[in-house]
N, C-alpha and C positions, 0 to 999 in steps of 0.2 A: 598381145599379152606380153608382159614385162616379167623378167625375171631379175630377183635382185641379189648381188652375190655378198654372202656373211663372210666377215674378215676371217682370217682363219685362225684355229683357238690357239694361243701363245704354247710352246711347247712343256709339256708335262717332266714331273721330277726324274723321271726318266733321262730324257735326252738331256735336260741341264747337269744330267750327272754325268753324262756321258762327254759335254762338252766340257767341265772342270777335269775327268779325266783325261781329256787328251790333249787340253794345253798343259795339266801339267806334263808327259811325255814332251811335249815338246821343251818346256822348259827345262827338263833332264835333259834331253836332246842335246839341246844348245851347252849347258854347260859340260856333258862329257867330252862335245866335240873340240874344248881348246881354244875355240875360234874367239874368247874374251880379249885376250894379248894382239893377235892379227888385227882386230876391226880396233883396238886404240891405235895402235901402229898408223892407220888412216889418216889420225889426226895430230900425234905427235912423235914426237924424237928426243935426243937425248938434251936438248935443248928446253923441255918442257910443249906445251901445249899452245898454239898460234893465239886460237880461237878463247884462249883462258881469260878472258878479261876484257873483250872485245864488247860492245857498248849494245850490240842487240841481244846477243845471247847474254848479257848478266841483266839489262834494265830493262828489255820487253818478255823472253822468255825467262827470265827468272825471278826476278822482282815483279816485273808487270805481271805475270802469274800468277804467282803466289797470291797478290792481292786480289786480284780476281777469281781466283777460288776461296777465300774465305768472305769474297763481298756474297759469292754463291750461297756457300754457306749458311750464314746469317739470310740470306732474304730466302731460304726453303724453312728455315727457321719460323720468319716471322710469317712463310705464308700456313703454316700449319695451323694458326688461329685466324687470318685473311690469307685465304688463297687464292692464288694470281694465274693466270693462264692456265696451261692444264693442268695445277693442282686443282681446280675448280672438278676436275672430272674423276677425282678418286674421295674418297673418305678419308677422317679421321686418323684413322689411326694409319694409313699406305701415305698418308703427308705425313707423320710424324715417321714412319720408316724413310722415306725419303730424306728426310731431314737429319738421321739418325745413324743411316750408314755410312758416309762420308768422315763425318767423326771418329765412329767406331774404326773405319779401316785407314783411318790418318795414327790413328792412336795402334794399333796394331803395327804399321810401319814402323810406327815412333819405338816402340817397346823391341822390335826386331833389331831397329838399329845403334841402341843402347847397350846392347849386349856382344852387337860385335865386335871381331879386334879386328876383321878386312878396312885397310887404309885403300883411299881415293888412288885411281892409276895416276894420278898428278903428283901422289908422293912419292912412287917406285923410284927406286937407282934407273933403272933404264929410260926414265921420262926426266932425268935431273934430280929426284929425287933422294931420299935415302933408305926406303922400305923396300923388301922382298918380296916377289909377287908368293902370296901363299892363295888357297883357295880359299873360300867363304866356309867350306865344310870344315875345315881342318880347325874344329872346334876346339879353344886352349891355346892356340898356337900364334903367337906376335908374331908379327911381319916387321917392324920394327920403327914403324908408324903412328901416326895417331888413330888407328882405327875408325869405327862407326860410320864406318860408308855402305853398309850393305844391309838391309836393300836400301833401292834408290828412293830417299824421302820426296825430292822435289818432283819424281813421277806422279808420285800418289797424287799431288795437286789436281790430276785430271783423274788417275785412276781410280780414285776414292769412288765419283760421283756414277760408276760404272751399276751400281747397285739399285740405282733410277729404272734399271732396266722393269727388275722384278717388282717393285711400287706401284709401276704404268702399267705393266702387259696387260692385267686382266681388262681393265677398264678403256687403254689408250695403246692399242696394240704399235701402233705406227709411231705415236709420241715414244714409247718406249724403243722401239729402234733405234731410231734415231740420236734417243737421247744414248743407247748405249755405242754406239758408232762415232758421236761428241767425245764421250771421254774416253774411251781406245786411242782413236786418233790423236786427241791433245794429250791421254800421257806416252804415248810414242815418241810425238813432237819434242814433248820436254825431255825424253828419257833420250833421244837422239841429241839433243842441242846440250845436256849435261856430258853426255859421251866427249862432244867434240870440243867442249873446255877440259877434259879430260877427269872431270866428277866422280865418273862412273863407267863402268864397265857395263857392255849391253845387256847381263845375265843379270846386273843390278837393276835394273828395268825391267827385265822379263818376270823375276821374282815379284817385284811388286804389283805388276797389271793382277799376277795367279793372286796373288793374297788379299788384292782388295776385293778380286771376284770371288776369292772361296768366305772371304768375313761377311760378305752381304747376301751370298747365299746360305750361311748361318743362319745371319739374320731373320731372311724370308722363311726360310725352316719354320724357326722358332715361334714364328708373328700366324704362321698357315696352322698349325698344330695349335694351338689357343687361342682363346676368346673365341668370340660366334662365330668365325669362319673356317672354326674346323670342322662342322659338319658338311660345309657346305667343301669345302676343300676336298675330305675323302668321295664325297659323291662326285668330282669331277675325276677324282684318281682315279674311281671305280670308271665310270664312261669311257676312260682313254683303255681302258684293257681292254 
């Protein structure tokens, strides 16, 4: 006799709340601890930044990036009406979330970073520069820069697509792993490789991974609570109690 074992059920709004809780801690964490100025120090001096202009990190992780998160983009896009791979294994409207929050949490970056006056650590006095390190909080207040560096835009390029998670789990539990594991890693990569031309500070990164995970579980929110899957949604909330 065979026994067959069920994937196990994607975790409930519970523990997702629980994980958006404590990475933001951590992301408080990180930036009470200081440690923003120490890990540029890594990579530059009063000479400016080694790595600033260096031919992999601006044409494969920056430019060759960039382009490949908007080639992403557009083909989750067009598979919403033909869909490819495992969008074949979700519905309608979890392709058109999929294709929808990447957007949304680029555009959210985009609008975060328009408002600030935090200038790039490539501009500071101590990296060559001529700007003040102030904080990112210190809302009102020039550093004497050109600001809008905070948070990190060029992360988003992977971290946007971290919202793939909640699209797949029900249907593609392991596709969604994965896929949210893909773009952690790749906006890490980028938010490391921006650091070390000196772009960004690593708390500009850290911000952005918390804010394209807390817009796309908006998103999910919003998309579980209406149309026909919100019955079927509380009867699953109810089972997990």
């Amino acid at each position: 006799m065979t026994t067959t074992t069920r994937p196990a059920a994607p975790p409930g709004d519970r523990a997702v709340a629980a994980w958006t809780a404590a990475a933001l801690l951590a992301v408080v964490a990180w930036d009470a601890s200081g440690l923003d100025l120490a890990a540029a120090r890594g990579f530059g001096d009063a000479h400016g930044f080694a790595l600033r202009d260096h031919w992999f990190f601006v044409q494969v992780l920056h430019e060759g990036a960039r382009r490949l998160a908007w080639a992403l983009a557009v083909a989750l896009c067009i598979g919403v009406w033909w869909p490819w791979g495992v969008l074949r294994r979700i519905d309608a409207r979890r392709r058109m979330q999929l294709a929808a929050t990447p957007l949304l949490a680029l555009a959210v970056v985009a609008l975060a970073k328009a408002s600030s006056a935090t200038s790039c650590p490539w501009d500071l006095a101590e990296f060559g520069g001529l700007a003040r390190h102030v904080s990112h909080w210190s809302w009102g207040q020039v550093d004497g820069g050109g600001g809008r560096c905070f948070p990190a835009g060029h992360a988003s390029a992977a971290f946007a697509f971290a919202g793939g998670w909640f699209a797949l789990r029900q249907a593609a539990p392991q596709a969604a792993r994965r896929w949210l594991a893909a773009a952690l890693a790749g906006g890490l990569v980028l938010g490391l490789a921006q650091q070390a031309r000196g772009a960004h500070f690593m708390s500009h990164t850290l911000w952005t991974g918390w804010l394209c995970w807390a817009t796309a579980w908006a998103c999910d929110a919003a998309l579980r609570r209406t149309g026909p899957h919100r019955a079927a949604v509380e009867a699953a909330d109810h089972a997990r109690l």
